[in-house]
N, C-alpha and C positions, 0 to 999 in steps of 0.2 A: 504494500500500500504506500502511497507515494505524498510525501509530507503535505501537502495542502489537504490532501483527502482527512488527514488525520485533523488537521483543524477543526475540523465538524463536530470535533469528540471533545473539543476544549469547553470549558465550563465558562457559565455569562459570565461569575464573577470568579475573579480568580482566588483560589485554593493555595493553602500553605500546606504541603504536605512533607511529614518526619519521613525522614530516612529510612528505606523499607526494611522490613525485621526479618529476620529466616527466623524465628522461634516455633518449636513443634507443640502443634496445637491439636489433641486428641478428638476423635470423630463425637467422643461424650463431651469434652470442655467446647465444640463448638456447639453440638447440639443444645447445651445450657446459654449459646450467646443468642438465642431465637426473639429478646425483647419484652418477653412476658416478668421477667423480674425486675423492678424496679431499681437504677444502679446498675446493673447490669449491663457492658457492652453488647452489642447486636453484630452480629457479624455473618458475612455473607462468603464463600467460597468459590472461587473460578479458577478449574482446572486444579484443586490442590490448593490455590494460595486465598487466602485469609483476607479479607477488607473487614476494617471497623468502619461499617454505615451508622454510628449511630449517632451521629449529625444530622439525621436523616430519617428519624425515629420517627415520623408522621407518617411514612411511606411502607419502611422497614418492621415495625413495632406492630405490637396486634390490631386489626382494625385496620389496618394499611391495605393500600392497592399490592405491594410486596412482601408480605409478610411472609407466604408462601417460600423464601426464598432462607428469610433468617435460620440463622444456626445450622444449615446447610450446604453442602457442594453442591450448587442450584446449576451445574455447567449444563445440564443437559436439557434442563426446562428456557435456561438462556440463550441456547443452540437454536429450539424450536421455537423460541418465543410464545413459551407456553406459559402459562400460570396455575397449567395442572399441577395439584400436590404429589400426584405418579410420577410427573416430569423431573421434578426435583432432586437429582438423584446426580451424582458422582460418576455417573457411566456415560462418555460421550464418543470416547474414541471409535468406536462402529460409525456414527455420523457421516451422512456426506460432505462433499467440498464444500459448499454452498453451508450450511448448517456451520462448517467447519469455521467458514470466514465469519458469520453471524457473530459467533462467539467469542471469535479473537476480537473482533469490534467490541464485543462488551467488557473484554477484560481492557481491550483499550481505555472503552469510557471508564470502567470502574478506578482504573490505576489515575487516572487523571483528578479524581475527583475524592478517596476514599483512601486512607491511609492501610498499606499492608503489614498487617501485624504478624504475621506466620504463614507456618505454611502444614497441611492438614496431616499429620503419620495414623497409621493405625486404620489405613481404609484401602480396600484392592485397588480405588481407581488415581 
């Protein structure tokens, strides 16, 4: 993808984003980051790696358009731009090209916008 295309992905205002983290973050420590506890980060999964959305807790948090997505490796329901709770699942590498590129676009937009705090161990995909 070819740098002006990726401008699309840039955020209206601009984001401060930390230094990204490799820390290993378990398939149960994310599942506990889904929004419903209060205090609690929210965190969303692409391909493995970890964003803290919870800047974002209107969307991401219970009750949100995205919620579905929280405390999970959502790569495969963001492949198909789905908001199925089935979709939601850590298994994308079967996917076609087309699906393929979808998702590298979201983990574009997410890295732009979402700070990455880890990265998922303890899960096949």
């Amino acid at each position: 993808m070819s740098a002006p295309a990726l401008k699309n992905f840039e955020p209206k205002d601009p984001v401060q984003l930390s230094p990204p983290k490799d820390d290993p973050i378990s398939v149960e420590k994310l599942g506990e980051a889904d929004g419903s506890a209060e205090g609690r980060p929210v965190y969303v999964a692409i391909k493995g790696i970890v964003f803290d959305v919870s800047n974002n807790r209107s969307s991401y948090g219970p009750g949100g358009s995205y919620h579905v997505f929280a405390g999970k490796d959502a790569s495969r329901a963001l492949a198909k731009s789905s908001v199925k709770p089935e979709d939601a699942i850590a298994k994308w590498d079967d996917l076609g090209d087309k699906e393929k590129r979808v998702l590298n676009d979201w983990y574009t937009f997410f890295s732009k916008r979402y700070n990455i705090v880890g990265r998922v161990v303890g899960s096949d995909h």
